[in-house]
C-alpha positions, 0 to 999 in steps of 0.5 A, a space after each residue: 626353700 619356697 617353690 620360686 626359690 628352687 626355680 631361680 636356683 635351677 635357672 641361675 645354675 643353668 645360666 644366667 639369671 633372666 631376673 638381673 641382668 643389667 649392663 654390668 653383668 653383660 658378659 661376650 655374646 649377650 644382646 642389648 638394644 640402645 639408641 634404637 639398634 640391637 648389639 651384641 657384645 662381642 668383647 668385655 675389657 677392663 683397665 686396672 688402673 690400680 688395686 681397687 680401681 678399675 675400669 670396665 669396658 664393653 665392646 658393642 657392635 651391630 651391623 653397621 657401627 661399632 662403639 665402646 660402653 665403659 664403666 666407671 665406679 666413684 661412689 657410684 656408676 658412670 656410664 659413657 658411650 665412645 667411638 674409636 676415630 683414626 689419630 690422623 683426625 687429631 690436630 697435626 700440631 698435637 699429634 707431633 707434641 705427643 709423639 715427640 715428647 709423651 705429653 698432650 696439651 691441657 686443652 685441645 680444640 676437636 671438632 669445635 669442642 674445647 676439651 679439658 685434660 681431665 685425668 691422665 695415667 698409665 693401666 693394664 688392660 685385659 681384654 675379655 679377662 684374659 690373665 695377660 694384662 698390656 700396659 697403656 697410658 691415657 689422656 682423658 679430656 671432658 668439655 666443660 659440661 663434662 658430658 662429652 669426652 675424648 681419649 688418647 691412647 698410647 699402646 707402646 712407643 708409637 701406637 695411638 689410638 683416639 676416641 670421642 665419646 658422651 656420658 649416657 644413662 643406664 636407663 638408654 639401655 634395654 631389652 639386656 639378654 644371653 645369647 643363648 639361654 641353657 
């Protein structure tokens, strides 16, 4: 074993190793700057949609905003930014057909966007791995370009939640630290 070896050896068994952290290894309390703010992670979730697919999603907040960085493994990663919005901001007319029959529209207009039904279907949640998972159904809507999207969330029998959000790149993100270094 060469002198760096034993560093990083001795570094990663103190923490975290400050030579790979990336978005994906972000775990609650870590730091990182995007869209020209710093955030903290204040939750790290993921949605099992089955036994090999999953869904990572990571809680960002800083002094004045909150949104969601999600991942998406398909070959390979798929980054997206959303913010959750109140389900009262969804046309009147769709808000009743989901709540009156459990199904969305194959299209909706929000906001002047044409948004496309894009994949739809039930998971367990685990919210900062937790071993309880909380089931939830989704319907995910992209527009044409598929670059900007739109969920709706069904937590129970009538909870809904609404969430609007664009596709990023892993480069948009930088300066990735722990929040504290052992």
């Amino acid at each position: 074993m060469g002198l760096m070896d034993f560093f990083k050896k001795k570094l990663h068994l103190n923490g975290p190793d400050p030579l790979n952290l990336t978005l994906a290894s972000m775990k609650k309390g870590y730091y990182v700057d995007y869209d020209m703010k710093t955030w903290q992670v204040t939750s790290c979730n993921r949605y099992e949609w089955g036994p090999r697919d999953i869904t990572w999603e990571w809680q960002l907040q800083c002094h004045d905003d909150v949104i969601y960085l999600e991942r998406e493994h398909d070959d390979e990663d798929y980054w997206s930014i959303s913010r959750k919005i109140p389900f009262s901001r969804l046309d009147p007319g769709i808000r009743e057909k989901i709540i009156r029959s459990d199904e969305a529209p194959d299209n909706l207009l929000f906001e002047g966007t044409v948004y496309y039904i894009d994949e739809t279907g039930g998971a367990h949640f685990f919210g900062n791995d937790s071993v309880q998972g909380q089931e939830v159904f989704k319907w995910d809507y992209a527009d044409e370009t598929e670059t900007k999207y739109l969920t709706i969330e069904q937590w129970g029998d009538n909870d809904y939640e609404l969430s609007v959000g664009t596709s990023v790149q892993e480069y948009q993100f930088s300066d990735i630290l722990p929040s504290e270094i052992k």
